[in-house]
C-alpha positions in Angstrom: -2.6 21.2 -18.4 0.4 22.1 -17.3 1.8 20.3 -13.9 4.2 21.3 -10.9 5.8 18.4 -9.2 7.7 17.6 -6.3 8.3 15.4 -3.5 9.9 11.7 -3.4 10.2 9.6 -6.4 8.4 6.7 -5.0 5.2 9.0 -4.4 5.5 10.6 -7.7 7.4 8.6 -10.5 3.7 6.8 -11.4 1.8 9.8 -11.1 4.0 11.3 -13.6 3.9 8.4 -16.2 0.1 8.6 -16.0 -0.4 12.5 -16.4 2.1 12.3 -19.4 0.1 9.7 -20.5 -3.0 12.2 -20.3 -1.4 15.1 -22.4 -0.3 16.7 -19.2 3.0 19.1 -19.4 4.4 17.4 -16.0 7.8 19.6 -14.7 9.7 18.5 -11.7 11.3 21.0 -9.3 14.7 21.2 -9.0 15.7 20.2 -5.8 12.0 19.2 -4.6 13.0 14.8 -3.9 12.0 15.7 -0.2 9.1 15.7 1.9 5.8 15.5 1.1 4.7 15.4 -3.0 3.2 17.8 -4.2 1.3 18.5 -8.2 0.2 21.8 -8.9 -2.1 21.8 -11.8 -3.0 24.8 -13.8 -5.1 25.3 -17.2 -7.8 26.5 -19.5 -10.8 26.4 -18.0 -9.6 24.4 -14.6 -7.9 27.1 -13.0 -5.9 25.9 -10.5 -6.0 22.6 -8.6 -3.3 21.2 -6.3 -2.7 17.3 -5.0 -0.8 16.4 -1.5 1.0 13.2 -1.3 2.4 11.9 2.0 3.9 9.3 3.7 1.6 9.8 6.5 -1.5 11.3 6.3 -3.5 9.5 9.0 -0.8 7.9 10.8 2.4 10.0 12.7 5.0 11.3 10.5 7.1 8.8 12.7 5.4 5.9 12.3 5.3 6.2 8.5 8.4 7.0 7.3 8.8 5.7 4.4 7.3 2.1 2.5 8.6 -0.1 5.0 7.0 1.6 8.0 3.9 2.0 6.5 3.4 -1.7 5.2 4.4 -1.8 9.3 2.0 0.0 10.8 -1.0 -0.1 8.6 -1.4 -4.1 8.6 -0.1 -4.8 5.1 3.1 -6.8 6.3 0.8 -9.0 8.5 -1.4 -9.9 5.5 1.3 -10.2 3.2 3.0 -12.6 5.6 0.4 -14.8 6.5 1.4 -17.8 4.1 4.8 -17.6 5.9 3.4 -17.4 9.3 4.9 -13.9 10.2 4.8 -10.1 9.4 7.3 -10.1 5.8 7.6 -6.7 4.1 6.5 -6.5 0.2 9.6 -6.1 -1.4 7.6 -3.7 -4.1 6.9 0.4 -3.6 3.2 -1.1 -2.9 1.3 1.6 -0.5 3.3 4.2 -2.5 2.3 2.9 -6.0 -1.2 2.5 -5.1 -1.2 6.6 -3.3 0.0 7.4 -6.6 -2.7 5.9 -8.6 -4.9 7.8 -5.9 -3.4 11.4 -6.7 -4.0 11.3 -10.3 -7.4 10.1 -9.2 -7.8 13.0 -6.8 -6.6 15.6 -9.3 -8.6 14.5 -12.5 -11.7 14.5 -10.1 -11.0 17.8 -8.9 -10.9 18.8 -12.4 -13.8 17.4 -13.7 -15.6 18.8 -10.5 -14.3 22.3 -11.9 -14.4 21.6 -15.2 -18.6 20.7 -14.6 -19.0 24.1 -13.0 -19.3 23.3 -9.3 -17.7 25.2 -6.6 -15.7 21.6 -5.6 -12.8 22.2 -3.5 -9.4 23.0 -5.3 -7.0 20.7 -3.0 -6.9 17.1 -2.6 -4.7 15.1 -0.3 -4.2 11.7 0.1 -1.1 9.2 1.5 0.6 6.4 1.4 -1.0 5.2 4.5 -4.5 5.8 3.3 -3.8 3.4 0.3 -2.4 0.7 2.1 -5.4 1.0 4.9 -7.5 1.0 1.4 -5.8 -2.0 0.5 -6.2 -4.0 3.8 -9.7 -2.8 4.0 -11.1 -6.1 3.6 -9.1 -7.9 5.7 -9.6 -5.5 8.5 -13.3 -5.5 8.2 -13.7 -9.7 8.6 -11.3 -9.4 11.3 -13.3 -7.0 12.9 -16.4 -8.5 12.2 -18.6 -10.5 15.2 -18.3 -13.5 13.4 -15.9 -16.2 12.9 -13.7 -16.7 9.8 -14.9 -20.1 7.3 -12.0 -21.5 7.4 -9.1 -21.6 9.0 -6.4 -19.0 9.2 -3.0 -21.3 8.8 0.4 -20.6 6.7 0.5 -22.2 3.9 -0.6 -22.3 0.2 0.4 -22.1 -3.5 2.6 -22.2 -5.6 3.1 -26.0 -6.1 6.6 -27.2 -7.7 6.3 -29.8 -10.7 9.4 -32.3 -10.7 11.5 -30.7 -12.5 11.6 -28.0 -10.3 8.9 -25.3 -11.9 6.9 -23.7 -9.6 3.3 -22.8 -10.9 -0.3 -21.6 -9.7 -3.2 -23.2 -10.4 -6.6 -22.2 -10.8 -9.9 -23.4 -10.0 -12.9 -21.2 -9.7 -15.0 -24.6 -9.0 -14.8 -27.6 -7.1 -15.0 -29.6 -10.0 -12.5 -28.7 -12.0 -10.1 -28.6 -8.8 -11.1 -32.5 -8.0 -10.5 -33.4 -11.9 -7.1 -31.8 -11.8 -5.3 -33.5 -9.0 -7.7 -37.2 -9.5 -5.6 -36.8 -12.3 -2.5 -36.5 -11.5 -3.2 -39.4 -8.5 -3.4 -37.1 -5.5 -5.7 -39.3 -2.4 -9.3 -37.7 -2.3 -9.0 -37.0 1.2 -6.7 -34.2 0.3 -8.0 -33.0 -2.4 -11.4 -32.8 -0.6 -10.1 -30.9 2.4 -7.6 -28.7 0.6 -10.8 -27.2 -1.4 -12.0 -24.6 1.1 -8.7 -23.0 2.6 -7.8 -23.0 -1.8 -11.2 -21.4 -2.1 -10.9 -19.3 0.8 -7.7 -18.2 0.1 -8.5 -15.0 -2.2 -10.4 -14.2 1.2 -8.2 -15.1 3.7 -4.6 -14.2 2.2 -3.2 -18.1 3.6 -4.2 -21.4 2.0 -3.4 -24.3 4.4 -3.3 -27.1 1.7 -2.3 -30.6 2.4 0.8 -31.5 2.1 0.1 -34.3 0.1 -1.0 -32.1 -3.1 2.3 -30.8 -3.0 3.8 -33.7 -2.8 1.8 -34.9 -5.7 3.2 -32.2 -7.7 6.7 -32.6 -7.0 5.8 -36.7 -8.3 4.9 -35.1 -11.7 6.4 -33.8 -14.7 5.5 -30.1 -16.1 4.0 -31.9 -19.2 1.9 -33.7 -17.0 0.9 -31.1 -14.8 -0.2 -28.7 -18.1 -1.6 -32.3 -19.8 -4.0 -32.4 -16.1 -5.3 -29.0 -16.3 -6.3 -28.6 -20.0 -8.4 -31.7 -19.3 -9.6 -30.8 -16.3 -10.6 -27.1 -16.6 -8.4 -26.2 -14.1 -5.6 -23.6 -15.6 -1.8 -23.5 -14.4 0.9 -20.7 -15.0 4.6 -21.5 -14.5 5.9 -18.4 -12.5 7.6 -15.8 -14.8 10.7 -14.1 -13.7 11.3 -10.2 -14.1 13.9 -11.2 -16.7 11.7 -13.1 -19.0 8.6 -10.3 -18.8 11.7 -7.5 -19.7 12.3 -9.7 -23.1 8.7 -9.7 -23.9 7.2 -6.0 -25.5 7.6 -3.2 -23.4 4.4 -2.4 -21.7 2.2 0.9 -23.3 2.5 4.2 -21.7 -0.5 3.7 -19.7 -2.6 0.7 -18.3 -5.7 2.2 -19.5 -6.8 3.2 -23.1 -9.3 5.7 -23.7 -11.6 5.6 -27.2 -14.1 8.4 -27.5 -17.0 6.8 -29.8 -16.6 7.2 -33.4 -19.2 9.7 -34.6 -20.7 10.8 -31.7 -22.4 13.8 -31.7 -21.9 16.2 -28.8 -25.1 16.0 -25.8 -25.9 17.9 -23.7 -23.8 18.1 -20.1 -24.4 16.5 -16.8 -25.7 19.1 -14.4 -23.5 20.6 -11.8 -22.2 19.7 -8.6 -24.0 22.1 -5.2 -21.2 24.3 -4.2 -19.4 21.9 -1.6 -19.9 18.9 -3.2 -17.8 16.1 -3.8 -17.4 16.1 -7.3 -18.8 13.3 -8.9 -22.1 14.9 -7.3 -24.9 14.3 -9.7 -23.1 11.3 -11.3 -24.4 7.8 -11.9 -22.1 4.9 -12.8 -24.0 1.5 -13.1 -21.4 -1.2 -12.0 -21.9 -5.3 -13.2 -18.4 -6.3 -11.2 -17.9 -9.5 -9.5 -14.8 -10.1 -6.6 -12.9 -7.3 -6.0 -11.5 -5.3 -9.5 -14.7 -3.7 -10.4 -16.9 -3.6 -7.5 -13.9 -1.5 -5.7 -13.3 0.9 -8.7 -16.5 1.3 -8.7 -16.7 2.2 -4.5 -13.8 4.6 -5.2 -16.3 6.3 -7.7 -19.1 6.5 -4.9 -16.5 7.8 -2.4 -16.2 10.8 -4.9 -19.6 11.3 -4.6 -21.4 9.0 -7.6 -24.4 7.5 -7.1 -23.4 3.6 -7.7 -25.9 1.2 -9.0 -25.1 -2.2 -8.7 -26.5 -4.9 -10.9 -27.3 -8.2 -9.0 -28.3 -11.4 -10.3 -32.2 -12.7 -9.7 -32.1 -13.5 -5.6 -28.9 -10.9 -4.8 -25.1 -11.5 -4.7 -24.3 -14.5 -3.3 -21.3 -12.7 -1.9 -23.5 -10.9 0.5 -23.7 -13.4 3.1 -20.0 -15.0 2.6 -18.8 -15.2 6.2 -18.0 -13.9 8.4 -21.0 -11.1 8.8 -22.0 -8.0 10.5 -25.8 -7.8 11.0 -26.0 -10.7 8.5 -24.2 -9.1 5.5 -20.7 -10.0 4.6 -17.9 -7.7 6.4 -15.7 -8.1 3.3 -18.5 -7.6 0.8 -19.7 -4.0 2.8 -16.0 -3.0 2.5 -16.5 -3.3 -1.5 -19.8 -2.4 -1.8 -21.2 -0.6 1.0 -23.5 2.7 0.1 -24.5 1.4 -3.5 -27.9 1.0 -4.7 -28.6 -3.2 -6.1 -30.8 -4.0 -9.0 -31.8 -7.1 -10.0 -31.5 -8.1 -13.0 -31.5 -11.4 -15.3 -28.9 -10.2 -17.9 -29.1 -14.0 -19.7 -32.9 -12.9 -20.5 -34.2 -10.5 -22.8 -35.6 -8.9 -20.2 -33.2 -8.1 -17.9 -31.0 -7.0 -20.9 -33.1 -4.3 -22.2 -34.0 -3.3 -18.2 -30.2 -3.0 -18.4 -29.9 -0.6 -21.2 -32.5 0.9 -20.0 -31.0 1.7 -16.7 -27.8 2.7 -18.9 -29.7 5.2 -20.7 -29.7 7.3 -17.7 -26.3 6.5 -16.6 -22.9 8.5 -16.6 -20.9 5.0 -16.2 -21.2 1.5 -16.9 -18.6 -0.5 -15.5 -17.9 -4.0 -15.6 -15.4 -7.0 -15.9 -17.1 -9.6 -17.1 -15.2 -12.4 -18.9 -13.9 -11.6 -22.2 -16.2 -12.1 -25.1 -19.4 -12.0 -22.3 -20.8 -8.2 -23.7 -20.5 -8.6 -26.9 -22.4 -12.3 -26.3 -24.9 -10.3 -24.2 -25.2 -7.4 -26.6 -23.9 -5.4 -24.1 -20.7 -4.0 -25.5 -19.4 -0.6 -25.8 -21.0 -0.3 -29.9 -24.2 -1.1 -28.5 -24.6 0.7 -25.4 -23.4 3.9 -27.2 -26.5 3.8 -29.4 -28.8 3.8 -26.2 -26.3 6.8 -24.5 -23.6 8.8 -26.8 -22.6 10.1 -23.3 -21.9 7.4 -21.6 -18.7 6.2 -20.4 -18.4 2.4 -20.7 -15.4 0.9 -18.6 -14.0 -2.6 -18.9 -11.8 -3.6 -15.9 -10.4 -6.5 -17.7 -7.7 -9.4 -16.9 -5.1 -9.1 -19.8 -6.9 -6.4 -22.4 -6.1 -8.7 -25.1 -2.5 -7.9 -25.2 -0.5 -11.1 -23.9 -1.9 -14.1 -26.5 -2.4 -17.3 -25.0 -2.9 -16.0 -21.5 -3.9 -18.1 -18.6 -7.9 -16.9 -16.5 -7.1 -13.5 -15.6 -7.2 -13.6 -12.1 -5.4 -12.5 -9.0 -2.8 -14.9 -8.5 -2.5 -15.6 -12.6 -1.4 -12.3 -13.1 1.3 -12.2 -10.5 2.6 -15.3 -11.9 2.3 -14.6 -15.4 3.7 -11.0 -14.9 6.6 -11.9 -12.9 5.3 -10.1 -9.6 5.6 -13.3 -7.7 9.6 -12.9 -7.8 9.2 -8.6 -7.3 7.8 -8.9 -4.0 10.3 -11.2 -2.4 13.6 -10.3 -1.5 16.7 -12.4 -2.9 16.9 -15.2 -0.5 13.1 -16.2 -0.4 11.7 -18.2 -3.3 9.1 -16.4 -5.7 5.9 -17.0 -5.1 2.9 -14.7 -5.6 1.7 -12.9 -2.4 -1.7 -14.5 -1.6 -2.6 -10.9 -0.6 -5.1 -9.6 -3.1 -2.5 -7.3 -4.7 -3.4 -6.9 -8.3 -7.3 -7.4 -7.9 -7.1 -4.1 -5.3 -4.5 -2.3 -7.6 -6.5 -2.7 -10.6 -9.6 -1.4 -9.1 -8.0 1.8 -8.3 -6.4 1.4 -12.3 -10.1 1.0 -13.2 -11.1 4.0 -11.1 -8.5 5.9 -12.9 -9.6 5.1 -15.7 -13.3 5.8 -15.5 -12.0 9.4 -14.2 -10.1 9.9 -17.3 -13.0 9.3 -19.4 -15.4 11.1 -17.5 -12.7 14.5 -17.9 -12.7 13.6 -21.9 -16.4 13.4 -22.2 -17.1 16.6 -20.3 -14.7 18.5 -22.5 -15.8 17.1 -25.6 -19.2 16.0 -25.3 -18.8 12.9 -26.6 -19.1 9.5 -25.0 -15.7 7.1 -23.7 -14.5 3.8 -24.1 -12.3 3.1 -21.2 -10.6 -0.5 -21.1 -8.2 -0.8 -18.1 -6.3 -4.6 -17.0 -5.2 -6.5 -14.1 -1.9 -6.7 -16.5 -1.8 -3.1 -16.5 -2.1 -2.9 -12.7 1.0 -5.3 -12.1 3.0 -3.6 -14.7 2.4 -0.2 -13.0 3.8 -2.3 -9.7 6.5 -4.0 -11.2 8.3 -1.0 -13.7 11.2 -0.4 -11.5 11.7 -3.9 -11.2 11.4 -4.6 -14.6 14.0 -1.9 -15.5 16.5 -3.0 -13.6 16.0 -6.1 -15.3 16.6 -4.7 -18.8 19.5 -2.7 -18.3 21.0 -6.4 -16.9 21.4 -5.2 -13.0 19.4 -7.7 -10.3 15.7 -7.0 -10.7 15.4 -8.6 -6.8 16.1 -6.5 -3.7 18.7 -8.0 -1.7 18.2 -10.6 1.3 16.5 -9.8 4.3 14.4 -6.7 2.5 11.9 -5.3 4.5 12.0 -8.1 6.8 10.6 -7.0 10.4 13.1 -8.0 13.7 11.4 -10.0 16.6 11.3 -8.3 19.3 10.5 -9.4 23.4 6.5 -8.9 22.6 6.1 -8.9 18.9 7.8 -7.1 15.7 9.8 -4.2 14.6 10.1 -2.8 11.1 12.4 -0.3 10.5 12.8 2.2 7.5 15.1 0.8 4.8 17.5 3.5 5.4 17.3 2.4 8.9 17.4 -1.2 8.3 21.2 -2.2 8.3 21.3 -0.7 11.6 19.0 -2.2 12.9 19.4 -5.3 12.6 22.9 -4.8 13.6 21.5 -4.4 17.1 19.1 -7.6 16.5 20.4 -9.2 19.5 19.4 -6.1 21.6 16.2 -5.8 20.0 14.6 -9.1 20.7 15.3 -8.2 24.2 13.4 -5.3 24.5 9.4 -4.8 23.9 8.7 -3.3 20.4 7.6 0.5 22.2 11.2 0.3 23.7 13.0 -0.8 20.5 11.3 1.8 18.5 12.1 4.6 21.2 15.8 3.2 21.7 16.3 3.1 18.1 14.6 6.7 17.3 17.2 8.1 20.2 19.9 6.9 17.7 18.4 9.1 14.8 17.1 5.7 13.4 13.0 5.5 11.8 11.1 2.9 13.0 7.7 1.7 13.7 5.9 -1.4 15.9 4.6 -4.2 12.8 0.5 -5.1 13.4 0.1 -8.6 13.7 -3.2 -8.2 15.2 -6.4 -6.6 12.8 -8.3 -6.5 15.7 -6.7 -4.0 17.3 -6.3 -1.7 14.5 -9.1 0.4 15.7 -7.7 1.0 19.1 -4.0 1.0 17.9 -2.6 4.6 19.5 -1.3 5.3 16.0 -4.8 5.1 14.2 -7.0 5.7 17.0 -10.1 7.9 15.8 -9.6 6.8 12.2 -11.5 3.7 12.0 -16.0 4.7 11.9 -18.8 1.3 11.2 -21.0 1.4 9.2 -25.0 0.8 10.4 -24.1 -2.8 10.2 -21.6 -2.2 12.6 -18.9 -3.8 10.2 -15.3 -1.2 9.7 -14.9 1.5 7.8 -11.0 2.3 6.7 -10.7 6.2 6.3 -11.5 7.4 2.9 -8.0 7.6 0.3 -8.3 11.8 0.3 -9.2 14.6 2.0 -10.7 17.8 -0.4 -10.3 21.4 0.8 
């Protein structure tokens, strides 16, 4: 394939890693760093398909400017800044990474619809705003739910700081572990039994109001101690990395994905093609086993291109169904994941529910998990095996680490950020790091998964043969953190200065404007907290200065003048974000 490309450097500089990554022949336009991006694709067999990248696709071109204004408008800085009590800005390229990620996944399934025979449209677009409104879907969809929160909403939360002064994450994925931890390290139970939930709740809720007295225990112990407490415990803790120390370790691989066509496959027969119109994964089965948010979302990004998604429950459902708060007595942040797919249950600890597994697999274009590691090949479910039941079939992994950092902590979230140095990327100079409590690697590395799965699905078709597909949270917060990470290496300050992307209060609420707008701004700070955030924005648009009003409020995203019309519900009557592209 050979590839056209222009448009902005933040909306394309990921895209074009990835497509080299692919085999693609990517060319940039001279001249083309402005406007919309745009990737022209032409080749053998493909004709010609194009991708549209902008700043705002849903929203006004005013209101999303740039990264700043649409972390503003879209609800990202009001997630992000819950643990601090107020709207902060991600000091990371986040909504524009993540529409990236979304064009290549637009293009290679325009390809693969082509490349199946279909008449499926030739132009995709998607946005930066799209993304992020992807990204806060499940936030948006509790706090639009009829039902209250579990827990409280407060600022607050991780990281703790030992005595010497290390800040670290901990994790628990069980009460138990969680008590053993700080009973070991003294902490009073009272705390350690109310700080649970909102610690629990916090992969949920984006704020964890812990006591303050497990922080204060922290700061009474020694690193050793801390680290000699969790390895007895079960509980895992990761002192937070900084950009320098992950630009000394081995330069991440080309791509955060790895594709392995199976070894001796013979060529089967194709998948039959998508009705003229179709989307084009039309005809398509993936069979997702994903748990929280990495797989089950890859695999709703699948069904949004028009797979049929089975999902495989456990014996009695997915617990996660009814975690609060509900819509029609199904989880609102659950639906937002996994709304539309098909569930079977299945036992996959018995014989029984193994083979009606592999059975289902037999008939499957996909299977997608991310299961712990070592759990398939325990199972008898791995790659190997499942490629003996369907040559075709792709078989993704959505993994934490893929095996490449030894001696890794759980590969969660909030491990990952800290591990990978993200925790110090997405705060400006004069905060301390601290991972966002926003779900920022589990959402990016579902749309890495995605990706992924796309990639293999485009090998397979062209060669017949079935995929291995393996894609990371570690990849994911790589992809985020590259510019960061160079600036490290070549010795300039990996951190954006103080006060980046940090909204101005104004008389009724928040203002963020663009970062080429920002200096001025805030040299009229004074003014600005006078006047109501609609007059600030129009005073400071009159100067020829971009700005947009920050939502601090979910609720009102559906009725917000900027987004109105974009928002549908679901027959549950829980919120559906607008889907990441538009096909023409």
């Amino acid at each position: 394939m050979d590839i056209q490309v222009s448009g902005p450097a933040a909306l394309t500089a990921p895209a074009l890693g990835r497509l080299g990554a692919l085999g693609a022949t990517a060319r940039e336009s001279p001249g083309g760093r402005r406007g919309a991006a745009r990737f022209a694709a032409t080749g053998p067999g493909a004709g010609a398909v194009t991708a549209h990248t902008a700043w705002a696709d849903v929203l006004p071109d005013a209101d999303a400017a740039d990264e700043a204004t649409v972390q503003a408008a879209t609800g990202v800085m009001q997630v992000h800044g819950r643990r601090d009590g107020g709207p902060r800005g991600l000091a990371v390229d986040y909504a524009a990474t993540c529409a990236s990620v979304l064009t290549v996944q637009g293009l290679l399934a325009a390809l693969l619809g082509r490349a199946r025979g279909g008449g499926v449209a030739a132009e995709v677009s998607t946005g930066a705003d799209r993304a992020a409104l992807l990204a806060v879907s499940q936030y948006a969809a509790a706090a639009n739910a009829p039902e209250a929160e579990a827990v409280p909403s407060a600022p607050g939360g991780p990281p703790f700081t030992a005595a010497c002064g290390t800040r670290f994450e901990l994790e628990a994925l069980e009460p138990a572990p969680w008590a053993r931890f700080w009973r070991a390290l003294g902490a009073p139970e009272e705390a350690l039994r109310t700080g649970w939930p909102a610690f629990q709740f916090r992969y949920a809720t984006a704020s964890a109001p812990l006591p303050e007295a497990l922080h204060r225990t922290a700061r009474a112990a020694s690193w050793a101690r801390i680290r000699e407490a969790a390895a007895a415990s079960g509980a895992e803790v990761c002192a937070l990395h900084t950009l320098a120390e992950r630009a000394a370790e081995a330069a991440a691989p080309d791509a955060p994905w790895t594709l392995t066509p199976y070894a001796g496959a013979k060529p089967a027969a194709a998948a039959p093609s998508p009705p003229s119109g179709a989307l084009p994964l039309s005809g398509l089965t993936v069979l997702e086993a994903g748990r929280r948010i990495q797989a089950p979302l890859a695999a709703h990004l699948l069904g949004l291109l028009g797979a049929d998604v089975v999902r495989i429950e456990p014996p009695g459902g997915d617990p996660l169904r009814g975690m609060p708060p509900c819509a029609s007595g199904v989880s609102a942040r659950w639906l937002a994941l996994n709304r539309g797919k098909r569930a079977v249950e299945a036992d996959i600890k018995s014989p029984g529910g193994r083979a009606a597994l592999c059975e289902l697999a037999a008939g499957a274009d996909v299977f997608l998990h991310n299961w712990a590691p070592g759990k398939a090949e325990e199972l008898g479910l791995c790659a190997d095996s499942l490629a003996s039941v369907n040559p075709r079939l792709v078989y993704a992994y959505t993994s934490g680490w893929a095996g490449r950092l030894p001696g890794a902590p759980m590969g969660t979230d909030f491990m990952v950020q800290a591990r990978t140095g993200v925790g110090e990327a997405v705060r400006p100079a004069d905060e301390p790091p601290a991972p966002s409590l926003m779900t920022l690697i589990d959402v990016l590395g579902g749309l890495v998964g995605a990706e992924a799965v796309l990639a293999g699905l485009l090998l397979r078709e062209r060669t017949g043969r079935g995929v291995a597909v393996e894609s990371s949270l570690l990849g994911a917060a790589e992809t985020l953190t590259a510019p960061a990470v160079r600036r490290a290496a070549g010795g300039r300050d990996p951190r954006r200065p103080a006060g980046f992307r940090r909204p101005l209060p104004t008389a009724d609420g928040w203002l963020a404007p663009a970062d080429g707008s920002a200096a001025g701004a805030r040299a009229e700070s004074a003014h600005i907290r006078e006047l109501t955030s609609h007059q600030a924005v129009a005073a400071l648009r009159e100067r020829g200065r971009s700005a947009t009003a920050v939502t601090t409020d979910l609720t009102a995203l559906p009725e917000d003048p900027r987004l109105r019309g974009a928002f549908t519900r679901d027959p549950h009557g829980s919120l559906i974000v607008p889907s990441p592209w538009r096909f023409a």
